[in-house]
Backbone as XML, in Angstrom:
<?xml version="1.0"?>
<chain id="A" units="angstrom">
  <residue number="1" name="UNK">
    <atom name="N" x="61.001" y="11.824" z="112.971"/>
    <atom name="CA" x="60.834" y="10.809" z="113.977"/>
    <atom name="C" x="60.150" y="9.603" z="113.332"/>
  </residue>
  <residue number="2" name="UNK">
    <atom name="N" x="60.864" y="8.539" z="113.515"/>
    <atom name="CA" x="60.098" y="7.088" z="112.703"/>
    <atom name="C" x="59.165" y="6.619" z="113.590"/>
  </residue>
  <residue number="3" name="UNK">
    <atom name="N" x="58.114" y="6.279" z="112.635"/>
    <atom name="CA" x="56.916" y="5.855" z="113.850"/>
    <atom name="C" x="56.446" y="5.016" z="114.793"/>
  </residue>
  <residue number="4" name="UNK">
    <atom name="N" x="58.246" y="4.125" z="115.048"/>
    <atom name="CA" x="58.143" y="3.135" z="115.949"/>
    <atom name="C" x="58.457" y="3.880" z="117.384"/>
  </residue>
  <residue number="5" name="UNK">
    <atom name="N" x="59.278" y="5.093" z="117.101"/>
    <atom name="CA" x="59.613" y="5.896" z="118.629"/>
    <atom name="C" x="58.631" y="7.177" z="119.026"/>
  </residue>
  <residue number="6" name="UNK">
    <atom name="N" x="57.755" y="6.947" z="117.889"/>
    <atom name="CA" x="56.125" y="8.270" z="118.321"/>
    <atom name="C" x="55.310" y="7.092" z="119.096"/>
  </residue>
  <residue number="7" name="UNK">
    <atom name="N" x="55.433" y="5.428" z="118.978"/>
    <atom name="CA" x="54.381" y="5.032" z="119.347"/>
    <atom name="C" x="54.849" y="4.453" z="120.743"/>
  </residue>
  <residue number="8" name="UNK">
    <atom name="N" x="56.539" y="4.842" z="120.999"/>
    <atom name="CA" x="57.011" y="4.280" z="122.076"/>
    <atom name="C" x="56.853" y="5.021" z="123.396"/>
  </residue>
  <residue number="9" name="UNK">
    <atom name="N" x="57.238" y="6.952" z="122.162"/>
    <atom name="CA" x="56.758" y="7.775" z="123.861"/>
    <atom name="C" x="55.625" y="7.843" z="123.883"/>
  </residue>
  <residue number="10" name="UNK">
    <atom name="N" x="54.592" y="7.788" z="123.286"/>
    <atom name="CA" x="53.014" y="7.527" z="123.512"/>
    <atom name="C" x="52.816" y="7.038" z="124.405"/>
  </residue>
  <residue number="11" name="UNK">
    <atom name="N" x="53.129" y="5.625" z="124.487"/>
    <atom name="CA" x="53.127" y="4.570" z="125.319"/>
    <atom name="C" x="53.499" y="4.815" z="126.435"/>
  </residue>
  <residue number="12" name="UNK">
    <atom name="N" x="54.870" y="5.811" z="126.509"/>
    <atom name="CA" x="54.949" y="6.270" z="128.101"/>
    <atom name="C" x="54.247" y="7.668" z="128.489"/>
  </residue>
  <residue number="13" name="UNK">
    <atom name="N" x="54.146" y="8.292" z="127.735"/>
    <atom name="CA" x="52.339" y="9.126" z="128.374"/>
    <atom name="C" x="51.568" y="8.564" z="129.111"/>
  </residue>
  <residue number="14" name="UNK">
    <atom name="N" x="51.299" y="7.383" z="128.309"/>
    <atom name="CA" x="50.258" y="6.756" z="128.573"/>
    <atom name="C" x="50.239" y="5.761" z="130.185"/>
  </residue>
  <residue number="15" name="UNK">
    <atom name="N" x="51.472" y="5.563" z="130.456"/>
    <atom name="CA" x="52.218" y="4.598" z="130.985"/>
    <atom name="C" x="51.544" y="4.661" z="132.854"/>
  </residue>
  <residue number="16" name="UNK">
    <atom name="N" x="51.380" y="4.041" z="133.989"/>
    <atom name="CA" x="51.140" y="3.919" z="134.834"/>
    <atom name="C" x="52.393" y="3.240" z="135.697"/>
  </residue>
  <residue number="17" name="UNK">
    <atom name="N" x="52.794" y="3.551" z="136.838"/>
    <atom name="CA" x="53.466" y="3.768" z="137.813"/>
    <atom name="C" x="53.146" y="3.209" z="139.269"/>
  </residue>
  <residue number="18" name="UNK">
    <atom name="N" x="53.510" y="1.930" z="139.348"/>
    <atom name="CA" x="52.747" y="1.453" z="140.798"/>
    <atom name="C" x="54.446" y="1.165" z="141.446"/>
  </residue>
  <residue number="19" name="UNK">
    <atom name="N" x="54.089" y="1.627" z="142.539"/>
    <atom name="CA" x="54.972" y="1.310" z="143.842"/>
    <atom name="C" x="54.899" y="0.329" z="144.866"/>
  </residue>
  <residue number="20" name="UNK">
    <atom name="N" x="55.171" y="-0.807" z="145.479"/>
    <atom name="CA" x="54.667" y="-1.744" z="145.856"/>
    <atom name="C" x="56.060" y="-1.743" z="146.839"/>
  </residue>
  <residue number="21" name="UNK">
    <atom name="N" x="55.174" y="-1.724" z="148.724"/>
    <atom name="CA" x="56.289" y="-2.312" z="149.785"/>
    <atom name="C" x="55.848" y="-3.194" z="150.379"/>
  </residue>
  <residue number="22" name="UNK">
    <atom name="N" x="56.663" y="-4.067" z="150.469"/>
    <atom name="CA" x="55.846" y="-5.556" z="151.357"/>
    <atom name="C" x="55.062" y="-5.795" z="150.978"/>
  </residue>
  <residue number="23" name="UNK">
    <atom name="N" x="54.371" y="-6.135" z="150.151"/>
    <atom name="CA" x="53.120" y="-6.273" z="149.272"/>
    <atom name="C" x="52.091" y="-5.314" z="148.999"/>
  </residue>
  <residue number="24" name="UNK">
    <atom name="N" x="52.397" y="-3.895" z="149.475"/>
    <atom name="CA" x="51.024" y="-3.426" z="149.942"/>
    <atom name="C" x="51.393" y="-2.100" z="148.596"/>
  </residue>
  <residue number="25" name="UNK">
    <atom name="N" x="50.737" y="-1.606" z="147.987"/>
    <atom name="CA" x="50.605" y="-0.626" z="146.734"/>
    <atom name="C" x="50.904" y="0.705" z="147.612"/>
  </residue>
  <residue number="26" name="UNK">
    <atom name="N" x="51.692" y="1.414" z="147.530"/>
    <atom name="CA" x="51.945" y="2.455" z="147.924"/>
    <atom name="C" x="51.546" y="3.637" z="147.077"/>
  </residue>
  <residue number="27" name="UNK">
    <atom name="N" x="51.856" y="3.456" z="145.922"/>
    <atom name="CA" x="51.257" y="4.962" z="144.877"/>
    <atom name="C" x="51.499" y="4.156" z="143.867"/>
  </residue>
  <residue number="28" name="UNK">
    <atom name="N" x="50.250" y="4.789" z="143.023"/>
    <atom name="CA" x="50.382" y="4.290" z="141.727"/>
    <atom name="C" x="49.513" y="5.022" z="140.859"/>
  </residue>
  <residue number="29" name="UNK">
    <atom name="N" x="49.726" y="5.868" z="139.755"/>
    <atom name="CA" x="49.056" y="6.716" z="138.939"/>
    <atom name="C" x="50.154" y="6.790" z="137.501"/>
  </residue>
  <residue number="30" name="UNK">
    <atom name="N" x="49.374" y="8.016" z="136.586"/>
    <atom name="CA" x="50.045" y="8.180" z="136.035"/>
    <atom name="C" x="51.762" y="9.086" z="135.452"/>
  </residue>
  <residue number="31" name="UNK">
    <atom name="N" x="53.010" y="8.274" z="134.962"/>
    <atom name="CA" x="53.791" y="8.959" z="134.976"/>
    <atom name="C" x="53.993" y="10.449" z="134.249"/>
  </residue>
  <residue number="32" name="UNK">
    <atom name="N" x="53.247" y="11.145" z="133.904"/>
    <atom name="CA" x="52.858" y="12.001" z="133.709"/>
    <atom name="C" x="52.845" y="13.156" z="134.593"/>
  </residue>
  <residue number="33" name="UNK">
    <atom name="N" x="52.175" y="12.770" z="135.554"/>
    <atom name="CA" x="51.738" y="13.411" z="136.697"/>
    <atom name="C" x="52.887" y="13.445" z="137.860"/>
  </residue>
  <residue number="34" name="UNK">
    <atom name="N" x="53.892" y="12.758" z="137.815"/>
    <atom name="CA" x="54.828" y="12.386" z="138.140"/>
    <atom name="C" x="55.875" y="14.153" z="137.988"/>
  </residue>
  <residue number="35" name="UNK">
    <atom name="N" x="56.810" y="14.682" z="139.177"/>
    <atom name="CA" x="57.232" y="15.562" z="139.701"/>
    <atom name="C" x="58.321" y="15.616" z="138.351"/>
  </residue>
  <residue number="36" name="UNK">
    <atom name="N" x="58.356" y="16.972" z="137.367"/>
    <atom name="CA" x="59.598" y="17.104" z="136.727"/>
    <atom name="C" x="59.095" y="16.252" z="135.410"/>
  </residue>
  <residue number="37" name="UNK">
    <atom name="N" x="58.392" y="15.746" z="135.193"/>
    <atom name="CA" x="57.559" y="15.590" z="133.787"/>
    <atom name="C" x="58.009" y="13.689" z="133.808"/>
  </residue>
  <residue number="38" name="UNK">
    <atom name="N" x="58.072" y="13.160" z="135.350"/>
    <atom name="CA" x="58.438" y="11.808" z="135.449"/>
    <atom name="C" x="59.545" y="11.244" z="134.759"/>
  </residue>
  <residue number="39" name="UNK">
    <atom name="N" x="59.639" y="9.734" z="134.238"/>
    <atom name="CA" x="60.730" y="9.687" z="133.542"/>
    <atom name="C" x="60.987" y="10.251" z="132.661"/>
  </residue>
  <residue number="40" name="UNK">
    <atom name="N" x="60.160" y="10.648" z="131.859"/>
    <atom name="CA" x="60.228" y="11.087" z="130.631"/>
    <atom name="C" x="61.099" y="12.863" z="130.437"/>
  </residue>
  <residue number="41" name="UNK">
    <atom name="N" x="60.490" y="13.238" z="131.694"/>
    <atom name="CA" x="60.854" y="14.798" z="131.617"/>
    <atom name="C" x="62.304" y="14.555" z="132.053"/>
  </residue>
  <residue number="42" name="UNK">
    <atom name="N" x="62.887" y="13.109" z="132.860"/>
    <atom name="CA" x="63.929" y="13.230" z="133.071"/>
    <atom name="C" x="64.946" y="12.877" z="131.965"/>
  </residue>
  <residue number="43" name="UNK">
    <atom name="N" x="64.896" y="11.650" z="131.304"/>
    <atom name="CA" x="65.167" y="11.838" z="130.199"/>
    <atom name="C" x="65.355" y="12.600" z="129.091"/>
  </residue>
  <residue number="44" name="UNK">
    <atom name="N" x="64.420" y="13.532" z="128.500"/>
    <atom name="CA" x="64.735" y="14.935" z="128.031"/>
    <atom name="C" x="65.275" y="15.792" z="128.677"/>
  </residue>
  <residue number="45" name="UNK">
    <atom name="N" x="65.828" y="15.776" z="129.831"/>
    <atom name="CA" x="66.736" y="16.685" z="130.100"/>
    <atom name="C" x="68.021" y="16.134" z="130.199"/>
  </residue>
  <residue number="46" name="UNK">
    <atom name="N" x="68.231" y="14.723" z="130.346"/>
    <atom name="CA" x="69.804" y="14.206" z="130.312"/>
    <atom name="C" x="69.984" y="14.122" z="128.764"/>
  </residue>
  <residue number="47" name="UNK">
    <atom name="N" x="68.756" y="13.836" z="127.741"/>
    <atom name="CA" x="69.266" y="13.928" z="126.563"/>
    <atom name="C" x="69.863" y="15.680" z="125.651"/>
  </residue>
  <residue number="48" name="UNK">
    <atom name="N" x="69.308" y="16.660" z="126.098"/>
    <atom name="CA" x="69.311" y="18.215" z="125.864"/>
    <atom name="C" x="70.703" y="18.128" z="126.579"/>
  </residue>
  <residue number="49" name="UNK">
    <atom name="N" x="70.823" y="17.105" z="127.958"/>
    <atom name="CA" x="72.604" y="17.906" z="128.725"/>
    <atom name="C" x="73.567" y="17.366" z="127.649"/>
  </residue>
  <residue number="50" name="UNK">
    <atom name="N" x="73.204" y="16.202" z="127.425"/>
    <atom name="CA" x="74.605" y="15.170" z="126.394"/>
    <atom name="C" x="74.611" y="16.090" z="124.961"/>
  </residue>
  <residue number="51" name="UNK">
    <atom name="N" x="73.417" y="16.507" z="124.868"/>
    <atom name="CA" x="73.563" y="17.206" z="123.326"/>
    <atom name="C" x="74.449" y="18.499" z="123.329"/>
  </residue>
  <residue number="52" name="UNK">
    <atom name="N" x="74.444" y="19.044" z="124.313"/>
    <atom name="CA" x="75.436" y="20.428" z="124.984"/>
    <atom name="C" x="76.472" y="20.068" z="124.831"/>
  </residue>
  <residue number="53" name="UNK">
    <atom name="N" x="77.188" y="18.881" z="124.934"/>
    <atom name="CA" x="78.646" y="18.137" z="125.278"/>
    <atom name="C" x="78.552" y="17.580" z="123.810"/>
  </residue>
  <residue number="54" name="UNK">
    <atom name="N" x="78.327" y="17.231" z="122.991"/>
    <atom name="CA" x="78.509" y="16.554" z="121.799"/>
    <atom name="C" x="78.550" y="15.580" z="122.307"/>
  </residue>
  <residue number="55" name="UNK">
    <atom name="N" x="77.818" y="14.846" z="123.135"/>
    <atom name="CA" x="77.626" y="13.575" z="123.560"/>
    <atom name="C" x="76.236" y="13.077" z="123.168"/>
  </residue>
  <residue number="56" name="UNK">
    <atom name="N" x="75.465" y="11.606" z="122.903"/>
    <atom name="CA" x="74.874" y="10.809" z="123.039"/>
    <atom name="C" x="74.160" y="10.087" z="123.861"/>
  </residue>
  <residue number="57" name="UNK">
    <atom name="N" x="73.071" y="9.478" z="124.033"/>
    <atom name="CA" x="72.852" y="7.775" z="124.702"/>
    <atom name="C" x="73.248" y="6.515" z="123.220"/>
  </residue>
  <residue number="58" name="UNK">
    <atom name="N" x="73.690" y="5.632" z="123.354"/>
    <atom name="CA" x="73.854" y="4.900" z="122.906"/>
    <atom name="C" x="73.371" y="3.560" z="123.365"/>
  </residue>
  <residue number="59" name="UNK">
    <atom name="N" x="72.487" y="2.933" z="122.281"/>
    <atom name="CA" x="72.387" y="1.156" z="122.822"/>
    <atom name="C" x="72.930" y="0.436" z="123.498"/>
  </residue>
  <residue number="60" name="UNK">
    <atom name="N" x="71.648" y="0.109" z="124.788"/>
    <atom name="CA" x="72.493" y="-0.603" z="125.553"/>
    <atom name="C" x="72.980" y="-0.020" z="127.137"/>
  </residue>
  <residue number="61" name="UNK">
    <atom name="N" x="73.064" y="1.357" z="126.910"/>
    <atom name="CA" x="73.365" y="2.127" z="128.099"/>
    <atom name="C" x="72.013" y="1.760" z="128.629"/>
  </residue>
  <residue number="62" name="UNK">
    <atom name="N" x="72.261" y="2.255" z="130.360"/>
    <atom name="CA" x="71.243" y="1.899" z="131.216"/>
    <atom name="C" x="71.002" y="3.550" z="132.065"/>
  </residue>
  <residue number="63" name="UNK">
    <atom name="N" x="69.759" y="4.030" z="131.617"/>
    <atom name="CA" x="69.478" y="5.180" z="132.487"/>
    <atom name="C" x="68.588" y="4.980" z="133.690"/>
  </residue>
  <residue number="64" name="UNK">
    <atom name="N" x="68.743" y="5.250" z="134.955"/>
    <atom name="CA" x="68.500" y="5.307" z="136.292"/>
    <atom name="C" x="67.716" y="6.947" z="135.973"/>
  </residue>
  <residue number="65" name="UNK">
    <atom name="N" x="66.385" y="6.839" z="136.311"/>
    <atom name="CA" x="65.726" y="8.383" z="136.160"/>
    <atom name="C" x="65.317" y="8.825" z="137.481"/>
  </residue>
  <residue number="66" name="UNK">
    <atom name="N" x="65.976" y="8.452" z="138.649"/>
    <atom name="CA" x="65.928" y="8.744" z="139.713"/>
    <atom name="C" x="64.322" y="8.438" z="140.583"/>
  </residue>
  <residue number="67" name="UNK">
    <atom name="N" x="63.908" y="8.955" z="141.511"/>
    <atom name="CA" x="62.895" y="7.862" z="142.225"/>
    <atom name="C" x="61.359" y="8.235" z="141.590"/>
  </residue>
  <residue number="68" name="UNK">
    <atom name="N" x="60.454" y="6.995" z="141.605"/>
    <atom name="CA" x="59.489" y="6.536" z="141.115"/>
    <atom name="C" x="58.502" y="7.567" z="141.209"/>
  </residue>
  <residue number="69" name="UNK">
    <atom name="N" x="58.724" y="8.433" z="142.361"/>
    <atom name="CA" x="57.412" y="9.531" z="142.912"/>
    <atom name="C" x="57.888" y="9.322" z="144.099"/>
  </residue>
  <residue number="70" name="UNK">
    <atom name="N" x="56.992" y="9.286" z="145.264"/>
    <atom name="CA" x="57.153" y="9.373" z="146.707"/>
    <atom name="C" x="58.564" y="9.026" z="147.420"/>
  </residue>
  <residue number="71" name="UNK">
    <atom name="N" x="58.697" y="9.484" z="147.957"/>
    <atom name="CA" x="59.670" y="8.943" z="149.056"/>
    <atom name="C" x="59.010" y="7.603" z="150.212"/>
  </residue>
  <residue number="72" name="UNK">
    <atom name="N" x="59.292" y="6.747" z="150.693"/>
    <atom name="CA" x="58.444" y="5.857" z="151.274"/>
    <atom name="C" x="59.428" y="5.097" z="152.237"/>
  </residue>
  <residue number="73" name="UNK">
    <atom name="N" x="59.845" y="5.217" z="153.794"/>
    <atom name="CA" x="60.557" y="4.100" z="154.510"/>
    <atom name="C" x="60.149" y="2.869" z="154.345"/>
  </residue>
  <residue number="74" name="UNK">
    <atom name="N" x="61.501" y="2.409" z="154.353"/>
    <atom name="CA" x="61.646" y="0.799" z="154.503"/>
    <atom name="C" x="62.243" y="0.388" z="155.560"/>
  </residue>
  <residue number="75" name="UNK">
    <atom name="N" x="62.598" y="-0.917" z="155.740"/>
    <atom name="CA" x="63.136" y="-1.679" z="156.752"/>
    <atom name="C" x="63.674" y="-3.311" z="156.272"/>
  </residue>
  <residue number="76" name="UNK">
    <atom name="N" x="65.035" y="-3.060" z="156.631"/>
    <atom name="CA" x="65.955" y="-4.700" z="156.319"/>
    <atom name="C" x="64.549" y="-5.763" z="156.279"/>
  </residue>
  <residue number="77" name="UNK">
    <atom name="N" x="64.802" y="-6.660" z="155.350"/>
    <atom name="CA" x="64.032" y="-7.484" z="155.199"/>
    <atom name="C" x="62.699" y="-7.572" z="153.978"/>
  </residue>
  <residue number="78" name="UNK">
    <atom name="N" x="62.184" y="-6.230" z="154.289"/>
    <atom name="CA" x="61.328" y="-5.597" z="153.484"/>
    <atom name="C" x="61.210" y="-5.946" z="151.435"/>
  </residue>
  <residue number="79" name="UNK">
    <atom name="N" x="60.492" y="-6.184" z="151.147"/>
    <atom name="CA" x="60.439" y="-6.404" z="149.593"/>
    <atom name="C" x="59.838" y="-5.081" z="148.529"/>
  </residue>
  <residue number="80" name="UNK">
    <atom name="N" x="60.687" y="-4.548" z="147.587"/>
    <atom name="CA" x="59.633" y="-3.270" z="147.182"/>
    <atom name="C" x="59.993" y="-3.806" z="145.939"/>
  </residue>
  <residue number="81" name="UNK">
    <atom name="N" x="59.129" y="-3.256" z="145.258"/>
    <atom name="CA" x="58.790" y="-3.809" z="143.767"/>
    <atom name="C" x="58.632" y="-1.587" z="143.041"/>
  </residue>
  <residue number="82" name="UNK">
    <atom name="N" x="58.947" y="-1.801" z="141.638"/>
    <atom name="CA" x="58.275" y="-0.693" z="140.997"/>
    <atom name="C" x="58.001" y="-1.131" z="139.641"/>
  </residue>
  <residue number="83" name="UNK">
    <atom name="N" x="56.807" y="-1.024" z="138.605"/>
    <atom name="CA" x="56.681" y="-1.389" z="137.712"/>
    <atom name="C" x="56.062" y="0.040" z="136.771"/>
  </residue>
  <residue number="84" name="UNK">
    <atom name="N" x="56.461" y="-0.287" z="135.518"/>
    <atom name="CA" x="56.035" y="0.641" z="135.320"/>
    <atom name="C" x="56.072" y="0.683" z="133.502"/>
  </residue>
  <residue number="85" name="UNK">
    <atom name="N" x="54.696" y="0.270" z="132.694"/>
    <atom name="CA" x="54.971" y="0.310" z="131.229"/>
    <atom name="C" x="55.697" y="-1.465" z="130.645"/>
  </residue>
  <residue number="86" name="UNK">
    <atom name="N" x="54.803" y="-1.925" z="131.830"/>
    <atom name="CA" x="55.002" y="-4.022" z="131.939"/>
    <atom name="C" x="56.210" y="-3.960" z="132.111"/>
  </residue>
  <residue number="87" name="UNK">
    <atom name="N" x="57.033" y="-3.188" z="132.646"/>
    <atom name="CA" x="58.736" y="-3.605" z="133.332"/>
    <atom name="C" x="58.436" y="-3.631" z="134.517"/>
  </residue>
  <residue number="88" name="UNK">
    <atom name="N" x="58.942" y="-4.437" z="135.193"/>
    <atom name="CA" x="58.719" y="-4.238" z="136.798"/>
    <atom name="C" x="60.626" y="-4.862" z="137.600"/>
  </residue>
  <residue number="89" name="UNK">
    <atom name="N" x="60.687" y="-3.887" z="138.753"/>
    <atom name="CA" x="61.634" y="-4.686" z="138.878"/>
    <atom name="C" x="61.796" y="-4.543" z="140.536"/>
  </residue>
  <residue number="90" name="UNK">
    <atom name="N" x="62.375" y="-5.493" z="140.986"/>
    <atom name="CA" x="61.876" y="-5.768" z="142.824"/>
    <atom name="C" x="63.652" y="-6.218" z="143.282"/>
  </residue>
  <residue number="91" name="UNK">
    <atom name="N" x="63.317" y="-5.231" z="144.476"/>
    <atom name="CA" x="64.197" y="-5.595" z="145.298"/>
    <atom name="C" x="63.754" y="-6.162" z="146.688"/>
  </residue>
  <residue number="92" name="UNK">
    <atom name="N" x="65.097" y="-6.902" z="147.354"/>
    <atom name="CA" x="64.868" y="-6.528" z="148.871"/>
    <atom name="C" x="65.943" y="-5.783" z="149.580"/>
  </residue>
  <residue number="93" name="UNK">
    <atom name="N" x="65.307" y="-5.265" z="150.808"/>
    <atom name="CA" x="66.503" y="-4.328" z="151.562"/>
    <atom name="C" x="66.597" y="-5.572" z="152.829"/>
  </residue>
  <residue number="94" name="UNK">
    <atom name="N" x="68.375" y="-5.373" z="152.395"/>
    <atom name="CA" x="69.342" y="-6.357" z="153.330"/>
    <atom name="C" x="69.734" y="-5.333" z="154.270"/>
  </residue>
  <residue number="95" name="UNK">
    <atom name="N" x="70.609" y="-4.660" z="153.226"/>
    <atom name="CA" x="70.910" y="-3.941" z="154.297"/>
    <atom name="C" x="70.492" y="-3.233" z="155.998"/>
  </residue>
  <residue number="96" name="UNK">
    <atom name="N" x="71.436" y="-3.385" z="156.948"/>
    <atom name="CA" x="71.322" y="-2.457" z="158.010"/>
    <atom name="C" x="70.609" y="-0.971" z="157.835"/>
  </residue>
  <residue number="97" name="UNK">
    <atom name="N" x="69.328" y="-0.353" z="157.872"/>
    <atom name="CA" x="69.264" y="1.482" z="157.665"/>
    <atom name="C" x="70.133" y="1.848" z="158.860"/>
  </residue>
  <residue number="98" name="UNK">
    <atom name="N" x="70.755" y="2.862" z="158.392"/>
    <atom name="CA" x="71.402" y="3.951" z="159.860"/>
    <atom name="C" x="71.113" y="5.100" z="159.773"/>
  </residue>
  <residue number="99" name="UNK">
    <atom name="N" x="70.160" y="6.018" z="161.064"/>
    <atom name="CA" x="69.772" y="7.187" z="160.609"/>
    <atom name="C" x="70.528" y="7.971" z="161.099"/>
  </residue>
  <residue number="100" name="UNK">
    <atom name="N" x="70.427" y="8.950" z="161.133"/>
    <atom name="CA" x="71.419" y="10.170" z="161.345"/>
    <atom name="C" x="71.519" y="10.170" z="162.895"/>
  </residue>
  <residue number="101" name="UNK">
    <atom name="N" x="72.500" y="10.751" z="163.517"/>
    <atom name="CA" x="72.904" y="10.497" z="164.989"/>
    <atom name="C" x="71.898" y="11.570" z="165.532"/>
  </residue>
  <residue number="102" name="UNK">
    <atom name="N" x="71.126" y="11.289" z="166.737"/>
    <atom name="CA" x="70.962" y="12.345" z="166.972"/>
    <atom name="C" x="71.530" y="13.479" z="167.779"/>
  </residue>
  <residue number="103" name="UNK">
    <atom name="N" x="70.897" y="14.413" z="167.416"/>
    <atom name="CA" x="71.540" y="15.819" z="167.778"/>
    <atom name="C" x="71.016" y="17.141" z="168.627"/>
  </residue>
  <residue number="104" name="UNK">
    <atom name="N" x="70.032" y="16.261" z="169.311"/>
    <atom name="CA" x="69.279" y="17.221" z="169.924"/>
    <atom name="C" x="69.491" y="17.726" z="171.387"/>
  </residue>
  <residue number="105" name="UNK">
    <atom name="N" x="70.448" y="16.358" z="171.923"/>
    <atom name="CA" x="70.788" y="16.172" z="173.377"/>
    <atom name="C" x="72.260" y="16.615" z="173.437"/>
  </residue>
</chain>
């Protein structure tokens, strides 16, 4: 391992995890602590599946490591932000939510 990618996953050990809705901090700790070994644990496991397949990641690909920690409602209009290791990246929800019909009546 060259010692520019020992000091990169370090860095995400090390790394902190804030969740932000409508301005307000929803969770934020370390990814570590994070369900399934956080991104990282997710990543080692899509990299161990591609290695099964004689497959790769290659430069440039974009991995989605599925959600930040919590689950948290929103609402159209709403602004959420997640940052995490000085990346941060923010959306807003346009969209209509539609919840499930109910089914009780």
């Amino acid at each position: 391992m060259t010692a520019s990618r020992a000091t990169g996953r370090e860095a995400l050990r090390r790394a902190q995890i804030e969740v932000v809705l409508g301005g307000t901090s929803v969770e934020s700790r370390p990814v570590t602590e994070l369900a399934g070994g956080g991104p990282l644990g997710s990543l080692r496991w899509l990299v161990a599946s591609l290695a099964l397949r004689g497959e790769t990641l290659r430069p440039g690909m974009l991995v989605l490591t599925g959600s930040a920690g919590g689950l948290f409602p929103v609402q159209p209009g709403m602004t959420l932000a997640a940052e995490c290791a000085g990346q941060r990246v923010e959306a807003n929800v346009r969209s209509q939510i539609v919840g499930a019909e109910d089914k009780t009546g």
